[in-house]
N, C-alpha and C positions, 0 to 999 in steps of 0.2 A: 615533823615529817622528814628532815634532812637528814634525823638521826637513823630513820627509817632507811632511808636511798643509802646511806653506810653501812646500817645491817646487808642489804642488799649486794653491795661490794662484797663486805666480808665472804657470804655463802660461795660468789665467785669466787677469791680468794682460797678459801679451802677447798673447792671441788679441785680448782686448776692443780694446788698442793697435792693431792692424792689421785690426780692422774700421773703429775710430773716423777712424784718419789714409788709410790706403789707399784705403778702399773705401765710406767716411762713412755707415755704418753705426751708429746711436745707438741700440738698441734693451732696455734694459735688462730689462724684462720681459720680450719674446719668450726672450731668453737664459736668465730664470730659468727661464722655461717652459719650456723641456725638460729642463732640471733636476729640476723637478719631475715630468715629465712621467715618466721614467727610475725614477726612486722608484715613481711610483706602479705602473708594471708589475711592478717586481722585488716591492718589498717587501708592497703592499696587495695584491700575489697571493696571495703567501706567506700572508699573516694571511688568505685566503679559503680557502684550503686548510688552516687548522688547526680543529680540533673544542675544544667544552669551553671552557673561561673564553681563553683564547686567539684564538676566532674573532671576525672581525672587526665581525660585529652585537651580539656579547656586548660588546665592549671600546667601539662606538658608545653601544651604548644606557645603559654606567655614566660615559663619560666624553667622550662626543663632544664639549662645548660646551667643553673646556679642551683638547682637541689642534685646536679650531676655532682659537682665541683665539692658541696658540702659533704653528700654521699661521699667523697674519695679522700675529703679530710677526715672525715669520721674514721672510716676505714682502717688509715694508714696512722691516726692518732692511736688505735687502740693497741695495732701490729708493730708499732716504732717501743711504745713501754715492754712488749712483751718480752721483744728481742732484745732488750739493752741488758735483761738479767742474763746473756749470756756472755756479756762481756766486762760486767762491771757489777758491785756489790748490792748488796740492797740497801746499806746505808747513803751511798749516793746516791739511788734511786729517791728514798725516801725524803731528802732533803733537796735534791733538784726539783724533782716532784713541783715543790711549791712555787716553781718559776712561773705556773697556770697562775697566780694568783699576780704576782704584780701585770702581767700580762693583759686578763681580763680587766684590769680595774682599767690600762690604758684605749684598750677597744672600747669598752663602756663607756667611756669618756668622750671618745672620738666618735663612734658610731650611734649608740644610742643616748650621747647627750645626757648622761648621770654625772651630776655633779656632789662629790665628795665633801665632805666635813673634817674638821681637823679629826674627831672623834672616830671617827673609820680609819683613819690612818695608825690611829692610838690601836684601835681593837685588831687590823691585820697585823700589827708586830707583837702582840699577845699572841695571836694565832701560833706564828710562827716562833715565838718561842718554846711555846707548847710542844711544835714538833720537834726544837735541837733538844727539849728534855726527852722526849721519845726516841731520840737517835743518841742521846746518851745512855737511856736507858738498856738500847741493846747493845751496846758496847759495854758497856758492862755485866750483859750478861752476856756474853760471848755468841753476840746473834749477826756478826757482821762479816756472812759469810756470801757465798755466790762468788763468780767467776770474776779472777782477775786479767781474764787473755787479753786485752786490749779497752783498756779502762777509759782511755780519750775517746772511743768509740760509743763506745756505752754510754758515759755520760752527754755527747752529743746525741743520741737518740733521747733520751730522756728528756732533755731540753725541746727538740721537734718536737717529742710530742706532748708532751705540755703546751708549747705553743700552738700546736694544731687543734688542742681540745679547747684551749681560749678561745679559738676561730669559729669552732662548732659549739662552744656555749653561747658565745653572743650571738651565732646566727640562728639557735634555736632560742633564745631569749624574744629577738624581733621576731619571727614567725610565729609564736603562739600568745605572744600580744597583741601583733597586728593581723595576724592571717587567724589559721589557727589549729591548734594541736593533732590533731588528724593529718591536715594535709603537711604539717612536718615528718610525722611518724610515718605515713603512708609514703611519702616520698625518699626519707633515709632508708626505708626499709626495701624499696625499689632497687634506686641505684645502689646501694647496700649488698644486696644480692648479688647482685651482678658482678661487682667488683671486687668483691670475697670471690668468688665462684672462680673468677678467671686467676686472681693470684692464687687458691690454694692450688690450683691446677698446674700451676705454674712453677711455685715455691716448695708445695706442698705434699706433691704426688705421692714422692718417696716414703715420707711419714706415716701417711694416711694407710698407705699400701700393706704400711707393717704391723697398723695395731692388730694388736690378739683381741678381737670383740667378745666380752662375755656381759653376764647381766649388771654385773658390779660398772663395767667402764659404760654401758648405756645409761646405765644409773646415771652417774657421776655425771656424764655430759649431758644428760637431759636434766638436771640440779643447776649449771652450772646459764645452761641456756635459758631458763625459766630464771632465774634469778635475773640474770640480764635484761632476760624481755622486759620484768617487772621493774627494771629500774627503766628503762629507755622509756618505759608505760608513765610511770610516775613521777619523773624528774619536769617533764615539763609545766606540770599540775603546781609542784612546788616552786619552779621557777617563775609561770607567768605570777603567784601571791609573793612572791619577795624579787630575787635579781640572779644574775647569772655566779657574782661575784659571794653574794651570803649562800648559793646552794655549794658552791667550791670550797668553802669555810667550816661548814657543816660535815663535806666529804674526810676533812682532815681527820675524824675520830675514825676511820673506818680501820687505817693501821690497829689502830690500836683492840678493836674488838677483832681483829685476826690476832692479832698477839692472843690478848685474854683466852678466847676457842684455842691457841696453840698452845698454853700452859695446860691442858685438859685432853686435846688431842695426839700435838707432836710432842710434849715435855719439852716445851720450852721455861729457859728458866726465869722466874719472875724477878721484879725489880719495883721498889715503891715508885721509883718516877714513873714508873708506866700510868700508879693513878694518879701524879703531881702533873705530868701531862695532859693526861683527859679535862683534869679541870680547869688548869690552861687555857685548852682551845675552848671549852665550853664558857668561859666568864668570856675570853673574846670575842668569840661567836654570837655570844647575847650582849653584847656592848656594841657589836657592831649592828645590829637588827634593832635595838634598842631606837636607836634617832634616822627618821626616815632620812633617805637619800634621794635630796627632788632631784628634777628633770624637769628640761626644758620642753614643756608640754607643749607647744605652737610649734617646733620643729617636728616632734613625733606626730602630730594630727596633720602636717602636712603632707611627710614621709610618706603615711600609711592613706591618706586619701589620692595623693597621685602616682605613687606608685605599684601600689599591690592590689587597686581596683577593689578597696574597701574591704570588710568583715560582713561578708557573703554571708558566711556559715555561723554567725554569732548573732542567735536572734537581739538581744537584747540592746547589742550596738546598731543591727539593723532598724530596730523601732525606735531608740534615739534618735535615729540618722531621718527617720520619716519624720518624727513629730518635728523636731527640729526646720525640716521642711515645710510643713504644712504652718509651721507658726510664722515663716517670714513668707509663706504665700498669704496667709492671713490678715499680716501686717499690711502688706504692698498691696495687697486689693482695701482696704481697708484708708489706707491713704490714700489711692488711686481716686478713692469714692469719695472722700474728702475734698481732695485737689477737683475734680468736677463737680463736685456742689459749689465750692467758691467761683470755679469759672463763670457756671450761671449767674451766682447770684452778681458776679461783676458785667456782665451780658446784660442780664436784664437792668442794673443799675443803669450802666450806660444809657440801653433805650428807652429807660424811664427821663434822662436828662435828653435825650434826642427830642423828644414829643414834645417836654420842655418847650425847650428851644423852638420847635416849629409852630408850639399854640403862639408862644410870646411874637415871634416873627411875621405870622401868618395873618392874627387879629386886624393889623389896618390895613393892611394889603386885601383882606377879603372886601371891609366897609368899601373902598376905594373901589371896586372894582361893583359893589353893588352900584355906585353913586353914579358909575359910569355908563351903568346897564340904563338904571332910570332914565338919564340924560338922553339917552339916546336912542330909548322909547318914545320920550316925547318928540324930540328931533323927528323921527320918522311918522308919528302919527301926526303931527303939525304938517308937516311936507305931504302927506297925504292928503290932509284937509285943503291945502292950497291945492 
């Protein structure tokens, strides 16, 4: 499925290619924007159409100001790589690129409590050897082109966002674990909109202003957005069955099937490391996914029970969450019923040793007092008779 969500990059990849060199088309926000635009009808429907902690003013009014914030890293992660091809190669890109990864592994750590094994550390430096044979590879074949006008600049965008996309993997990692995949989609796709909307307006006027629209550039950018969609759709599906860290892992072959398509499309020129590479990441890749990676499971059920107001929308957690209930209401009536049988039977034990007591106590004290009545029958019938 990761290899999948790569193919899916790739298609971006060359639609963006063949607007940038065909049809000179640079418009990186329009593009995300209908990305987003796509989200926002499917998913922000969806969460308008649900009742109870689910609906979409219930989950605004407990959390709007941090799927705002997410929204605005998402955003600006995707418009910081776009723009750094204007100032720096795509060799650099390609190999800074990989700073998501030691990145994630440290959020993962800190936030969502995943703890690593020597073996994962072994399988990400396979990873990333895979990729310096990949950036050997186009260096040797004379692929290490793109703008050199201010290269410190570039490379610092690449780096941002890299680490912006670390920030909105692990926070789509916890939301579709703990909450869940809807109302992450539904809500990047919200503030998404909005904040594409207002930067291309912003950034973007000029550009947009000037494409020449024909059926070929609607093409292309509705290829380009439907690819997208389909990944923003499907990443989280493969994220919440593995981690944030092995779907970035996975991402690392997507270079490379843009190459492959660009030997067939652009006459790019080949090179065997391109496939000494793929297999590279791919033995890494599966050595990493090979040996689970626990977590500290009492932190995450604590997390997600005080503060996200539980897995509303995940029946299956929800009827855990009830039987689980009903077996310690079960227990505790069940004891409760226990704990009052023995009170009685010590009740009644007691007043069975009270009566005890009073038969043992009470025996000569009654004779005595018959002895007295007698006595003093005769007494008064004698006194009579006198």
């Amino acid at each position: 499925m990761g290899q999948g969500l790569a193919g899916l990059i790739c298609g971006t990849a060359i639609s963006s290619q063949y607007l940038a060199t065909s049809f000179h088309v640079n418009t990186p926000m329009l593009q995300s924007f209908f990305n987003y635009a796509l989200l926002c009808v499917t998913y922000t429907s969806m969460l308008l159409c649900r009742t109870g902690d689910g609906n979409i003013l219930q989950i605004l009014k407990k959390r709007w100001w941090k799927y705002l914030l997410l929204g605005l890293v998402d955003v600006e992660a995707n418009y910081a790589v776009v723009k750094a091809y204007q100032y720096t190669t795509i060799t650099s890109i390609q190999l800074l690129d990989c700073f998501v990864i030691p990145v994630l592994m440290i959020l993962s750590w800190w936030v969502l409590k995943t703890r690593y094994r020597p073996v994962h550390y072994v399988a990400v430096c396979i990873c990333l050897v895979g990729v310096g044979a990949m950036v050997g590879a186009d260096l040797l074949a004379g692929r290490d082109q793109g703008s050199t006008s201010n290269i410190l600049l570039g490379d610092g965008l690449v780096l941002l966002s890299a680490a912006l996309y670390a920030v909105s993997n692990v926070c789509q990692e916890y939301t579709v674990k703990n909450l869940s995949r809807v109302e992450f989609l539904g809500m990047v796709g919200l503030f998404g909109t909005i904040i594409s909307t207002i930067q291309m307006v912003v950034l973007e006027r000029n550009e947009v202003a000037t494409i020449k629209w024909s059926w070929q550039v609607g093409l292309l950018f509705s290829a380009y957005a439907l690819c997208l969609y389909a990944l923003y759709s499907c990443m989280p599906i493969v994220m919440k069955l593995s981690s944030a860290t092995s779907v970035n892992l996975s991402l690392l072959t997507a270079d490379l099937f843009s190459l492959f398509c660009g030997i067939f499309l652009f006459q790019y020129n080949f090179s065997g490391l391109y496939l000494v590479s793929l297999v590279v990441i791919l033995i890494g890749f599966i050595a990493f996914n090979a040996v689970p990676t626990p977590t500290n499971s009492t932190d995450l059920a604590t997390s997600s029970s005080t503060g996200e107001e539980g897995c509303y929308d995940n029946p299956v957690a929800t009827q855990n969450h009830i039987t689980k209930q009903e077996v310690v209401v079960r227990i505790t009536t069940e004891e409760g019923e226990e704990e009052e049988e023995e009170e009685k039977d010590e009740e009644e034990q007691q007043q069975r040793e009270k009566e005890e007591r009073k038969r043992r106590v009470s025996g000569p004290t009654q004779r005595l007092g018959r002895g007295s009545d007698d006595e003093d029958v005769v007494a008064v019938g004698r006194s009579t008779k006198m």
